[in-house]
C-alpha positions in Angstrom: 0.0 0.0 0.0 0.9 3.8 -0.6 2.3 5.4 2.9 2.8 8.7 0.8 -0.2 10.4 1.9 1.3 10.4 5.8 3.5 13.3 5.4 3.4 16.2 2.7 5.7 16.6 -0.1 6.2 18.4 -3.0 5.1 16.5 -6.2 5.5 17.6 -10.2 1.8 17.8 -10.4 1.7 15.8 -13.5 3.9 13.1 -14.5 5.3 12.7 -17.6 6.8 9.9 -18.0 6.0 6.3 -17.2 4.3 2.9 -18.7 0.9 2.3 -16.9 -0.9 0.7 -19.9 -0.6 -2.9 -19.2 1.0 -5.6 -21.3 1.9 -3.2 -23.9 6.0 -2.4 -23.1 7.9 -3.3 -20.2 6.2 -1.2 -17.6 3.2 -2.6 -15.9 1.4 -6.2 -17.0 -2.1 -5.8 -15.6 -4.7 -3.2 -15.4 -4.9 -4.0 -11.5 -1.3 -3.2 -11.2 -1.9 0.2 -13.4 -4.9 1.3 -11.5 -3.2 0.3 -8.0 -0.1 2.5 -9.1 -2.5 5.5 -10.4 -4.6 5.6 -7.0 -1.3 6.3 -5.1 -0.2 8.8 -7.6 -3.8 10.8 -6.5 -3.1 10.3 -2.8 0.0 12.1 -3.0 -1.1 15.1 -5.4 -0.5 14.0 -9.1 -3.5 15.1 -10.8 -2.6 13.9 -14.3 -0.5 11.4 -15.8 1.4 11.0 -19.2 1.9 7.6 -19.9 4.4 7.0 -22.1 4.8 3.6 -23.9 8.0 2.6 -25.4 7.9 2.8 -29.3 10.9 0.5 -30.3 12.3 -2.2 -31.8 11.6 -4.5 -29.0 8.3 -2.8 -28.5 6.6 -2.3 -32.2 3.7 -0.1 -30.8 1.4 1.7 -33.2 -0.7 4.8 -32.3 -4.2 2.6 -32.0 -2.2 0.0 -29.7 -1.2 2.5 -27.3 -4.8 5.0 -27.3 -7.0 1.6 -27.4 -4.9 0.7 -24.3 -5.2 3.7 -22.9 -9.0 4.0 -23.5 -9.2 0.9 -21.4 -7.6 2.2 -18.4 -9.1 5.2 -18.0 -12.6 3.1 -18.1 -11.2 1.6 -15.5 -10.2 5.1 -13.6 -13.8 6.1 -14.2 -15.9 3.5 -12.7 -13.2 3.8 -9.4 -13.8 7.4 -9.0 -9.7 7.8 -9.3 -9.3 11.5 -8.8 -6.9 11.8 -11.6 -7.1 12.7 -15.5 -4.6 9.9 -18.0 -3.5 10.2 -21.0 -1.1 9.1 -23.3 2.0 9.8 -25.7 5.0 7.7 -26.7 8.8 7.5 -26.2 10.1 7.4 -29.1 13.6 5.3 -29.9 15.4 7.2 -32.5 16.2 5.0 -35.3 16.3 4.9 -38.6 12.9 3.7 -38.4 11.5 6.6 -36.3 13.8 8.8 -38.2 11.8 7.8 -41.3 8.9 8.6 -39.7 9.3 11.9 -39.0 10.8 12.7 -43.0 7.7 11.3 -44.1 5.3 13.4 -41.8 3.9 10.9 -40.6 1.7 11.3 -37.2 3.8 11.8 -33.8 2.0 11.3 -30.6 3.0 14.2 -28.4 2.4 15.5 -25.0 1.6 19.5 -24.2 1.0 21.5 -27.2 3.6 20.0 -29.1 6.3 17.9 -27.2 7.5 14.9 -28.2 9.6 12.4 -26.0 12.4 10.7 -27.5 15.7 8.4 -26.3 18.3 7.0 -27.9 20.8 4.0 -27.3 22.1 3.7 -23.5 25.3 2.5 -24.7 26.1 4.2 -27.8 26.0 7.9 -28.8 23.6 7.6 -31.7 25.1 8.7 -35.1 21.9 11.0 -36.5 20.2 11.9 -33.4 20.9 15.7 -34.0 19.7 15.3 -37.7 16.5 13.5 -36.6 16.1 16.3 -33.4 16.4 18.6 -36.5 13.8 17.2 -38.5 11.3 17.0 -35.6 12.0 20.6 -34.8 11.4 21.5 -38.4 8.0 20.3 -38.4 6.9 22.2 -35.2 7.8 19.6 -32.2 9.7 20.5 -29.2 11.9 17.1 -28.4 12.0 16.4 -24.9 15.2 13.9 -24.1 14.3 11.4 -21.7 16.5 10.8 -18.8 19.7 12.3 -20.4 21.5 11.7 -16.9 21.3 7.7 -17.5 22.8 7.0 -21.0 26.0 5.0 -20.0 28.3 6.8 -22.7 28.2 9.6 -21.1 30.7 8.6 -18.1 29.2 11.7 -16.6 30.3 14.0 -18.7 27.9 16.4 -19.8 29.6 17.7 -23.2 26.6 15.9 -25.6 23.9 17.6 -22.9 24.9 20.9 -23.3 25.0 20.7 -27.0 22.0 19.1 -27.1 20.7 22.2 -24.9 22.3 24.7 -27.0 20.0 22.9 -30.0 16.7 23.7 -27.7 16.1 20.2 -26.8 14.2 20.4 -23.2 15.6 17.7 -20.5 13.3 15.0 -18.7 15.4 13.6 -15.8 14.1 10.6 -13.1 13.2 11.6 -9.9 14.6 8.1 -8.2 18.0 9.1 -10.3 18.7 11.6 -7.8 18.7 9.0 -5.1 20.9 6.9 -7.0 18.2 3.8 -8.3 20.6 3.9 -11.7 24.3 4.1 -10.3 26.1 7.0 -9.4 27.1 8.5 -12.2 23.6 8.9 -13.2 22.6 10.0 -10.1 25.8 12.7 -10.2 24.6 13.7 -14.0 21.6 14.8 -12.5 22.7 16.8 -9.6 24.9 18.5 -12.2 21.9 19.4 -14.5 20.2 20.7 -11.5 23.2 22.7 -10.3 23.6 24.4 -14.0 19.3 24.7 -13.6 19.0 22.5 -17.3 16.2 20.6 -16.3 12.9 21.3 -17.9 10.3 18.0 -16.8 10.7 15.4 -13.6 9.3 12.2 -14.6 8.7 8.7 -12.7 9.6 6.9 -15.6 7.7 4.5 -13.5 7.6 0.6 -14.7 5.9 -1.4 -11.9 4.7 -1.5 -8.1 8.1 -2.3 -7.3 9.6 1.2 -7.8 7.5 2.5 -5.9 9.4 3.1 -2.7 12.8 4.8 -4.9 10.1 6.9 -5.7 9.0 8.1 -2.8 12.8 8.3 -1.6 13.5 10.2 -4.7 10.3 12.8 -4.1 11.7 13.6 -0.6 15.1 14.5 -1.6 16.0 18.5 -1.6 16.1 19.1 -5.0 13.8 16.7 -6.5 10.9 19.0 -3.5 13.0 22.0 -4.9 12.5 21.9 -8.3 8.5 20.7 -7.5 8.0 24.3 -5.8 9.7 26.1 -8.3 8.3 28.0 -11.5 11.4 26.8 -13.9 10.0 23.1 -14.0 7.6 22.8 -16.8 5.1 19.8 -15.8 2.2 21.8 -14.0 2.2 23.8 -17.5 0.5 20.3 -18.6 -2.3 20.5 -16.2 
């Protein structure tokens, strides 16, 4: 059960980042699971969540896979009286096949008025992820990098970040990354973006029940209630 709701915090308000629609990614694998996860999210003061399924080679998702699944869980949310609006975008893999996607205009599910959340390879610095950033941008969508403080090339430098900043793109970081959940060079990466104030959305990037308590440890940590009660972060612009 959620023990959140014994002792205010700060939260983002709306979440935008996680995978809630069951059976459909890695995140969750039953609606009970989903709908057990979104009640505590209410308790503590999330009033709307972005779930974000994975759109990737292990994860082939098409637009009518992820809205029909979402459709079903918010019929769920309804008949529970779950104070607490979802809805759904994607996270987007850049590939070749994604990068195709976006030369051809074809439809990008987005978040917000026009953001769209992307990642690339953990291990490898992806070849055309600037060109394919460029393309999106061209067409009138704001890319939104998720978790930029946990791609293992990196090493904790922050060199590819800032460039990627100076091109516009916004930064999503993990709220358990701050309390270390992903090593500590992640965990340093995003102290750093903090410190240097580059961080535009907190997400939960939440997979299943089982995070659940990193989550709460990363929610009560300094910055992570900081950056909650501040005006730079971006999610209650969502609500």
């Amino acid at each position: 059960m959620f023990g959140w709701q014994k002792k205010a915090m700060a939260t983002p308000v709306v979440d935008v980042h996680s995978h809630l629609i069951p059976a459909i990614d890695d995140g969750v694998r039953t609606l009970d699971k989903s709908i057990e996860i979104l009640k505590g999210f209410s308790k503590i003061g999330i009033k709307k969540a972005i779930t974000t399924p994975h759109i990737h080679p292990n994860y082939p998702n098409t637009k009518d896979d992820i809205l029909s699944g979402l459709e079903v869980v918010n019929e769920r949310i309804q008949a529970e009286n779950i104070d607490l609006e979802l809805a759904a975008a994607a996270e987007y893999f850049v590939d070749d096949v994604f990068m195709q996607r976006v030369k051809e205009k074809a439809e990008i599910l987005h978040f917000g008025p026009n953001y769209v959340l992307v990642e690339s390879s953990f291990l490898n610095k992806p070849i055309y992820f600037e060109a394919c950033i460029f393309e999106l941008q061209s067409r009138g969508y704001q890319p939104v990098l998720a978790h930029p403080e946990r791609y293992r090339f990196l090493e904790g430098e922050l060199e590819w970040l800032l460039q990627l900043k100076e091109m516009g793109i916004l930064f999503q970081v993990t709220i358990s990354s701050f309390v270390g959940f992903y090593g500590t060079i992640p965990q340093k990466i995003a102290i750093s973006l903090y410190e240097r104030r580059l961080i535009d959305f907190l997400g939960s990037d939440l997979h299943g029940f089982n995070q659940i308590s990193v989550l709460e440890e990363g929610l009560r940590h300094k910055m992570v209630d900081k950056l909650c009660r501040s005006a730079e972060l971006k999610n209650k612009s969502l609500l």
